[in-house]
N, C-alpha and C positions, 0 to 999 in steps of 0.2 A: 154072820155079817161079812157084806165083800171085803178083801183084803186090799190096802190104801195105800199107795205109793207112798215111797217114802218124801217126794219132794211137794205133794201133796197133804199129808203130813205136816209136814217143818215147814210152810208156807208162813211166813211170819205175819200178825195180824195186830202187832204194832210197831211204829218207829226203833225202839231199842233191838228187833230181834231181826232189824236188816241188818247184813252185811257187807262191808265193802262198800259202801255209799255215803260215807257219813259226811261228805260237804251237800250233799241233796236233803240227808234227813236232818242236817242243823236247818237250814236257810227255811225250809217249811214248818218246822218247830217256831220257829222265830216268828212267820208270816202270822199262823195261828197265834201265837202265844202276843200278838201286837195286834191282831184283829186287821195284819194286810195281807189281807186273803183277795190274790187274783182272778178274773177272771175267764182265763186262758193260758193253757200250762204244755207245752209238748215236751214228750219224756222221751229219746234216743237211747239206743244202747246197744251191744248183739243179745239177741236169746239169752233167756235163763240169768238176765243181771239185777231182775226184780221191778222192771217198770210196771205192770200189772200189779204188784203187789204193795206196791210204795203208792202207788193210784187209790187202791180199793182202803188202806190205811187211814192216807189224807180227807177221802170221802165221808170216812166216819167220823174222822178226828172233825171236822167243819160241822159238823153238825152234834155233836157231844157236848151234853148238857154241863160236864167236867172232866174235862180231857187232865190225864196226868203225864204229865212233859210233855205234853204236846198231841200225845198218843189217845186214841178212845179207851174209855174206860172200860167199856165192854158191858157196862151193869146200869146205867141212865136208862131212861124208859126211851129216849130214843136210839141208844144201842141197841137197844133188844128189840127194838123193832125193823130197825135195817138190819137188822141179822137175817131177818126175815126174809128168806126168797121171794116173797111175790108183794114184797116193796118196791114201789118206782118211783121213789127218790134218789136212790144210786141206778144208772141204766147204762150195765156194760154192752157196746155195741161190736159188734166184729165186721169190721169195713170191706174185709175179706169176702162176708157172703152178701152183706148189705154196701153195695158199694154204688147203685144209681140214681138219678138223681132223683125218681119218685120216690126212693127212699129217706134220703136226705130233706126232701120239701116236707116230707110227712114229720118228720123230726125237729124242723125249724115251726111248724103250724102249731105244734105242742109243746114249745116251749113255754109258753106265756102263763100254761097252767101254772100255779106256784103248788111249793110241795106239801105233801101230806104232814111229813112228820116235823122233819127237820127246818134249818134255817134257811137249807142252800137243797138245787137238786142238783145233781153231777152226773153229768154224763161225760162217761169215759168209751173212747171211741181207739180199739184197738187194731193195731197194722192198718193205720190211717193211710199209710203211701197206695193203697190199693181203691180209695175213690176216685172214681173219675173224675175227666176234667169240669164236665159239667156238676157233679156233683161238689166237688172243690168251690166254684162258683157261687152255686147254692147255697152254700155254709158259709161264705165269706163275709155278710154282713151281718148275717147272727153274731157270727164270732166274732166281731167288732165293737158291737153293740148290745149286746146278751141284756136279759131283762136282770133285775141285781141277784135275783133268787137263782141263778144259773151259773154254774161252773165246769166248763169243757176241761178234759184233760185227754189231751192225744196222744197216742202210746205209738214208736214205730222204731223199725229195725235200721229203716232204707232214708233216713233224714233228708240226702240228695235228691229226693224224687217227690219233696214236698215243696210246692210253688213258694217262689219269695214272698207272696203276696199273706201266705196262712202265716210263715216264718214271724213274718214283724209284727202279728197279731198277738204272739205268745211269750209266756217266760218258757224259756228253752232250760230244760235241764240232761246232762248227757251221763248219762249212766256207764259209770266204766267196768273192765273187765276186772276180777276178784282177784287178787293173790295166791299163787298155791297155797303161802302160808295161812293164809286166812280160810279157804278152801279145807286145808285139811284138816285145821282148829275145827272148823263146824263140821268135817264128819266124824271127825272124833268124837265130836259131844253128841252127833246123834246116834250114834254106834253106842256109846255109852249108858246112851238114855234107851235102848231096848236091850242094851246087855249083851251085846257082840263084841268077843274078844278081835282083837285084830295087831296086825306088826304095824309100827310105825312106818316103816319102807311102803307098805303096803300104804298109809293112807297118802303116801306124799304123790305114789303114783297116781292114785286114784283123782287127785287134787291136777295133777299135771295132766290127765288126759281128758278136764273137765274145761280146758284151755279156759279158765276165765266165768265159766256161765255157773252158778250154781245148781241149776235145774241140773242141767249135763254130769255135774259131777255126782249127785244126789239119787241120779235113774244108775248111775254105774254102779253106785255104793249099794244101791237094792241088788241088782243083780250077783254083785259079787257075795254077798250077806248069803244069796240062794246056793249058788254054785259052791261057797266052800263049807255049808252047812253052818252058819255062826261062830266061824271062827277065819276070818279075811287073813291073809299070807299074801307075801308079794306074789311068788307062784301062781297062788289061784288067781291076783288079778292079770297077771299074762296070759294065764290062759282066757279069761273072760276077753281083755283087749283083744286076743289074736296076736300079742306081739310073740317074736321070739326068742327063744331059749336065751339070757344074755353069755350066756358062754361061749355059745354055739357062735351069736350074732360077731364078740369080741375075738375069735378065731377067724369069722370072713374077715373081719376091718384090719386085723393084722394080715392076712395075707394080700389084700390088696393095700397096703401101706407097704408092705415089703416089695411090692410088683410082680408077686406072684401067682399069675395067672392060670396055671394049671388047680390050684391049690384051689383059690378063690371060686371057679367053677365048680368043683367038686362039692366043695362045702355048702353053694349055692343050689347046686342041682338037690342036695340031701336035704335042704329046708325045702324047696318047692317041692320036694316028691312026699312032704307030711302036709302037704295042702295046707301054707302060708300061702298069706295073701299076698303077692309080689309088689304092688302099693304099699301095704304095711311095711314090707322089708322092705323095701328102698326106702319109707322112713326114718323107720327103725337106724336103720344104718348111716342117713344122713343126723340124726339126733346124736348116736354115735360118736360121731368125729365132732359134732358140736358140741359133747359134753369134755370131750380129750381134748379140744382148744380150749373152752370155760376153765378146765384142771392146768394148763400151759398160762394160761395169759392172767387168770384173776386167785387172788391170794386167798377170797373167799369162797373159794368153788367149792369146800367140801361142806359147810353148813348150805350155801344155794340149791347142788343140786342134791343132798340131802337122800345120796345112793346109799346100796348096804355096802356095809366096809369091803367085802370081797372084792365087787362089784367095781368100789372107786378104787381100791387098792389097785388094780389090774389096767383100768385105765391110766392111771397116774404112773405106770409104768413104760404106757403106751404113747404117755404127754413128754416124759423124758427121754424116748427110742428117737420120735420121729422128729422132724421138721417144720414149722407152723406153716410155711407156703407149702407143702404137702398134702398135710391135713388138712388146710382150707381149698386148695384145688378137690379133693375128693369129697369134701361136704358139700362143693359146689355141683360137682357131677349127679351127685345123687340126689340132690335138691333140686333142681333143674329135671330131673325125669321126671316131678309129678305132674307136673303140664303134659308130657308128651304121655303117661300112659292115662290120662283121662279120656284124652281124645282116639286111642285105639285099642284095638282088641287082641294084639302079638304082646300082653305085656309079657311074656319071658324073654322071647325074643329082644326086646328093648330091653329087660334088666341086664340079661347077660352082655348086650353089646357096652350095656355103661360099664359093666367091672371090666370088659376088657379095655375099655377105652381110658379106666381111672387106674387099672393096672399100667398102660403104656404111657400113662402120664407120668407115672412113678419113675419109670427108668428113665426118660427124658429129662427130668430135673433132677433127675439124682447126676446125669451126663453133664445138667445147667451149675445144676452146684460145683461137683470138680472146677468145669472150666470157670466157674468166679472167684473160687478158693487159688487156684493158678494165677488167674488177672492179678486177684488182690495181693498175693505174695510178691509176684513182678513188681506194684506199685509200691510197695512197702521199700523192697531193695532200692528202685529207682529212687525214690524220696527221701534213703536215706543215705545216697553218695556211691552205694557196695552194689555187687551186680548177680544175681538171684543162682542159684548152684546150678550149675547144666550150660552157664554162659563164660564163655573167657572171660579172661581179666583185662584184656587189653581186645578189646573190639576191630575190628577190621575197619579203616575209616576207607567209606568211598568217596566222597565226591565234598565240596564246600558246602549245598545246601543242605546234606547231615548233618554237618555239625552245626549249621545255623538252626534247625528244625530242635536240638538238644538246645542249643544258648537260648531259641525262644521260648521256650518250654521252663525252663528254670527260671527266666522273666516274670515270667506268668505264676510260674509260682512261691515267687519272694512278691509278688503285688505289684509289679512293674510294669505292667500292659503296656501303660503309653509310651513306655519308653521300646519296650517291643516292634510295637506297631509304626516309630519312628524308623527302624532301624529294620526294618522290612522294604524301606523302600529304596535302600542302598541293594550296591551287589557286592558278591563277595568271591574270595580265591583264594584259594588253595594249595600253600607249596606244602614240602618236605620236614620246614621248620615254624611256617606261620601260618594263620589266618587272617587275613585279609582284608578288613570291611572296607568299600570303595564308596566316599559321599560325592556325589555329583552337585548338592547344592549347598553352597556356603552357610546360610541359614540352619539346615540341618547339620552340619557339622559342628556349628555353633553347640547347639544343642546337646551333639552327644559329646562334646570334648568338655561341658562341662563337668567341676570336678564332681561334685555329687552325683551327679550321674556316669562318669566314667570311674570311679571310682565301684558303684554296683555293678557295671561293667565287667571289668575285671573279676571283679568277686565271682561273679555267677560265671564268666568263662572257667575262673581256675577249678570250681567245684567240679565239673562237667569231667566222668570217666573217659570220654571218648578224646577230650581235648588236652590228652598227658601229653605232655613233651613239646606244644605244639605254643606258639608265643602272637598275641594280638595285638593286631595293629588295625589302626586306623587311620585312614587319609583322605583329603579334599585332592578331588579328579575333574580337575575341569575339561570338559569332552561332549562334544557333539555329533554326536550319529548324522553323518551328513546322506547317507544313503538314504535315512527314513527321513529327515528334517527337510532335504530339498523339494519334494513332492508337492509339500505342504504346501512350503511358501510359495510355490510356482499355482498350484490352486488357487491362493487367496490375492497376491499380485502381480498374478499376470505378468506380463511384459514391462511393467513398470518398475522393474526391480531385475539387477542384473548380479549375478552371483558369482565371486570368484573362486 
């Protein structure tokens, strides 16, 4: 006898033996189990998340003489007879190859027969986004109106590319993507159930490169059962992935975290010369640093990503070395290649320009770091009155508006703005033993001779290193710029006004 995929195989052929779906298989348990059985159902999801399968279930379960929980019993004389291949009261269509509209017309003209066996006939129509527009058309008042004995269920990948018009005809259910951990619960249990020893590391990867689909993770889990002879090791599933060595992989990522670019090429040219696939490692490497941020930033990184102890041990070491705006610049870099090497055919060329490019990004923010480590230390001095080691103690004063550029600063940072921004509109001067502030307008003088306000005045001059020794005053200046004032008024009155 042929020998049977394994996700063919474990196809589940009732409600309890889906996975990862269970707000889809409660609400249709329920529909049945209440006798509010729809007439129009579209089932979304990506690949391999069980719409076909959850389709072909409900088909049966509708027409099951005593459905248990919801699910066909399998053993009713109308079970055994839709089990029957050349039954046409379930009719799976694939819109894929039958997608025009004489096909559709032919399908709507036949409806009206009612079914052989069962209560209901179901037509399930899969990768629906692939009828055309006329065909879409065509279907669009069946599916509105179906005769009672008829039950549509459209299966599709591409939801977007189904007209609003099918949309509001149907209960929408969205099929989501699996769990690793649920993933790798169920290949454990089928590994189990044919007797294949395996490492746990081994299934978690296996679950992680299934990104979500079961089917995906279930054809891996065959292949790897073949290649490591019935006994699955993480090893052998690398090797089946194509990824790389992770030693090998954790000695490039250090040396391009360290900005080691001599280093990082070498290690790079001796993967690609074992014919890796230069896609896969720039994965590989960008999954890398997102596993060494996952181990930096979340408390639960080591049950999540569920690596062998060596494996996180080494990372975790690499999470304590570096800098998170490091490691996140270079998982960016390498994330970011998988668009450009899709579209060409120099992918080495393009790998090694990213390591040199995540290498030179290295030493420039390691250049960015000092100089903020330096800013930050100056700030810390300046805010706390003392003045940062490598500076006098007693500052060189040049001119009044330094020391007004320091008082307004201290303003600003006791919460004072407005009174800042008052006293910016004064001028100031500068001798040998004072400062100066000159008010031209009596109003504003007002203002700042108040006491609570001259009183913080004071305070923030006497803090101020540059302002030792050096004594504040302030005074109303009553003064008019008669060079720039006469102009004016000769503009605006003319000869009507005469000026001494």
């Amino acid at each position: 006898m042929a020998y049977t995929s394994l996700y063919r195989k474990y196809r589940p052929d009732t409600f309890d033996k889906v996975i990862g779906q269970d707000h889809i298989v409660r609400t249709l348990k329920n529909q049945i189990a209440h006798d509010n059985v729809g007439h129009a159902y579209i089932f979304t999801g990506t690949r391999g998340t069980g719409k076909t399968s959850v389709a072909k279930i409900f088909a049966r379960a509708v027409n099951c003489l005593s459905p248990v929980d919801g699910s066909p019993c399998g053993k009713c004389a109308n079970c055994v007879e839709l089990a029957n291949p050349t039954n046409f009261d379930i009719l799976e269509i694939d819109a894929a190859s039958n997608n025009s509209v004489d096909q559709i017309r032919d399908l709507t003209d036949k409806i009206n027969f009612p079914p052989t066996v069962g209560r209901y006939k179901v037509y399930i129509v899969d990768e629906v986004h692939m009828l055309s527009k006329a065909a879409f058309n065509a279907l669009l008042k069946t599916l509105e109106e179906p005769p009672e004995h008829a039950i549509f269920i459209l299966a599709t990948t591409e939801i977007h590319q189904i007209p609003a018009t099918i949309l509001s005809r149907c209960l929408r259910f969205d099929f989501r993507l699996v769990s690793n951990a649920v993933l790798a619960k169920h290949v454990a249990n089928v590994f189990d159930d044919i007797g294949v020893k395996y490492e746990r590391e081994a299934l978690e990867l296996i679950a992680s490169a299934g990104a979500g689909s079961v089917r995906d993770a279930l054809s891996i889990a065959d292949t790897c059962v073949s290649y490591c002879d019935g006994n699955v090791t993480y090893g052998g599933v690398l090797e089946v992935l194509g990824a790389s060595d992770p030693q090998r992989l954790q000695e490039l990522g250090a040396a391009i975290a360290d900005g080691n670019t001599d280093s990082a090429l070498k290690i790079a040219a001796a993967l690609c010369d074992l014919g890796k696939s230069i896609p896969v490692l720039a994965n590989d490497l960008a999954t890398l640093f997102r596993n060494i941020l996952f181990i930096k930033t979340c408390s639960g990184a080591k049950q999540l990503l569920a690596l062998p102890e060596s494996i996180f041990g080494r990372l975790a070491e690499m999470a304590n070395k570096y800098p998170s705006a490091r490691l996140m610049n270079i998982m960016k870099i390498m994330s970011g290649l998988e668009g450009e090497l899709r579209y060409s055919v120099q992918h080495r060329i393009l790998f090694e320009g990213a390591l040199i490019s995540a290498c030179l990004s290295v030493e420039d923010g390691a250049r960015i770091e000092e100089l903020q480590a330096r800013i930050a230390k100056l700030e810390r001095a300046l805010s706390s009155g003392g003045r940062p080691s490598g500076f006098n103690s007693t500052p060189a004063i040049k001119d009044a508006m330094q020391v007004w550029v320091h008082l307004s600063s201290e303003l600003k940072r006791r919460s004072y703005s407005v009174l800042a921004i008052t006293l910016g509109t004064c001028r100031f001067e500068l001798t040998e033993k004072e400062f100066c502030i000159n008010v031209a307008d009596s109003g504003t003088y007002d203002i700042i001779c108040d006491s609570d306000n001259m009183s913080v005045l004071k305070e923030s001059f006497a803090a101020l290193p540059i302002a030792k020794g050096l004594a504040l005053v302030v005074r109303e200046v009553k003064h008019i710029d008669k060079d720039k004032a006469v102009p004016y008024i000769k503009e605006m009155f003319g000869k009507a006004v005469e000026i001494i």
